[in-house]
PANUMAR-854311 format. One record per residue (C-alpha): x negated, y negated, z; residue number from 1; chain. Coordinates in pm, whole numbers, plus 32768, in hexadecimal, padded with zeros to 4 digits. Each point is the difference from the previous one (the first is absolute). Last residue first. Example, Ala and Ser with C-alpha at 12.3 -4.5 7.8 and 13.67 -1.06 7.14 Angstrom:
2
[atom [7AA9 806A 82CA] 2 'A']
[atom [8089 8158 8042] 1 'A']
end
This chain:
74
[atom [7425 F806 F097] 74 'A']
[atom [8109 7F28 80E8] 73 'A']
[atom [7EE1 7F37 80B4] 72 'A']
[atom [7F6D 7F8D 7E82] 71 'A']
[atom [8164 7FB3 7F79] 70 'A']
[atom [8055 7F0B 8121] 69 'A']
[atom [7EBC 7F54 7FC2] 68 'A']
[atom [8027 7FCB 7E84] 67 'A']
[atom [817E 7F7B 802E] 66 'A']
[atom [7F93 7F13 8124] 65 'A']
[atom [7EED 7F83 7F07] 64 'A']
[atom [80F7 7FED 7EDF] 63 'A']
[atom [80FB 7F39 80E8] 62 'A']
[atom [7EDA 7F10 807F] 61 'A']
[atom [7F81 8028 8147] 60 'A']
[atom [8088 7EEE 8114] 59 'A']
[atom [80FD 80C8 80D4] 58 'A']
[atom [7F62 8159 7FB1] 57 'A']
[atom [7E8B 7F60 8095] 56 'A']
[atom [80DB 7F7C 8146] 55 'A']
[atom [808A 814F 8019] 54 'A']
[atom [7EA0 8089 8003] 53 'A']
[atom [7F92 7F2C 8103] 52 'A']
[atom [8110 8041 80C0] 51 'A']
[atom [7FAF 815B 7FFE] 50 'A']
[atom [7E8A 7FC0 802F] 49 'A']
[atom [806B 7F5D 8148] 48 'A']
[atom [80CA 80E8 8085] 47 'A']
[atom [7EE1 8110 7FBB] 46 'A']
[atom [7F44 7F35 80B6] 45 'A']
[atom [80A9 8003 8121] 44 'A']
[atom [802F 815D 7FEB] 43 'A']
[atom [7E91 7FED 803D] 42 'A']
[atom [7EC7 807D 7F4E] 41 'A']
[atom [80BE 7FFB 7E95] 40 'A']
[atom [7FED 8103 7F03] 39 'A']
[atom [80B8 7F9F 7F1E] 38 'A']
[atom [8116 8013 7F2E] 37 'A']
[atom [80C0 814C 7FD1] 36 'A']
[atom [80DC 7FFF 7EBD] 35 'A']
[atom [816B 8075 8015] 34 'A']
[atom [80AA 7EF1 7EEF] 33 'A']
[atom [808D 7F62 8121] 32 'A']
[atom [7E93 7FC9 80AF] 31 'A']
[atom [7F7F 80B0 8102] 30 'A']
[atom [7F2B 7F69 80FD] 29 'A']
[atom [7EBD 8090 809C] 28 'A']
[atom [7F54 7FF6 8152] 27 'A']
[atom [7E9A 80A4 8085] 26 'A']
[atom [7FF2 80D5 8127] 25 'A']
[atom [7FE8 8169 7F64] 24 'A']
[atom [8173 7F94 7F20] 23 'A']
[atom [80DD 7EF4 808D] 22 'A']
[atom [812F 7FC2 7F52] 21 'A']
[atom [8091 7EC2 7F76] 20 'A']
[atom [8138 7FC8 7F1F] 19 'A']
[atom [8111 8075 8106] 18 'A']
[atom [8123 80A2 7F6E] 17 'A']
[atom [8129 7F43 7F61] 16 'A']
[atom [8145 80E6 7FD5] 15 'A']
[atom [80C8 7F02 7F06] 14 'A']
[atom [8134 7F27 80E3] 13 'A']
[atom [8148 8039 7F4B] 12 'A']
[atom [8096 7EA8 7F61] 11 'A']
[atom [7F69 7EAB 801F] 10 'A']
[atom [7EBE 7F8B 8017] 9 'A']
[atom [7F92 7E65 8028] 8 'A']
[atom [7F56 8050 80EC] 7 'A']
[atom [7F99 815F 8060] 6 'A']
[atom [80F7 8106 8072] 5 'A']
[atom [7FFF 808B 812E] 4 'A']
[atom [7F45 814C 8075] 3 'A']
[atom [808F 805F 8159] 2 'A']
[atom [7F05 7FE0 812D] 1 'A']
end
């Protein structure tokens, strides 16, 4: 299936890879800024504790957003 873009994109569609891999039987997600979250039992799970984390992004203060991004870049 073609990439498309997201809504509300316009313009050339960005290469998107998928955020979760499985490493010896447990799950992880990768976030933007390249840091593995996890592990997770099921990829399930690991769906989960990605929208979980979005949720946390959506409702964190800018300073607390700022803090976190800086700690998974380093």
């Amino acid at each position: 299936m073609a990439q498309q873009n997201r809504q509300g994109e316009t313009g050339a569609v960005p290469n998107r890879s998928d955020r979760f891999y499985s490493l010896e039987n447990l799950w992880f997600f990768a976030t933007r800024e390249g840091a593995a979250i996890g592990p997770f039992e099921t990829h399930e799970a690991a769906l989960l504790g990605l929208t979980d984390f979005l949720d946390f992004l959506n409702l964190a203060a800018p300073k607390t957003k700022k803090q976190l991004v800086k700690a998974m870049e380093d």
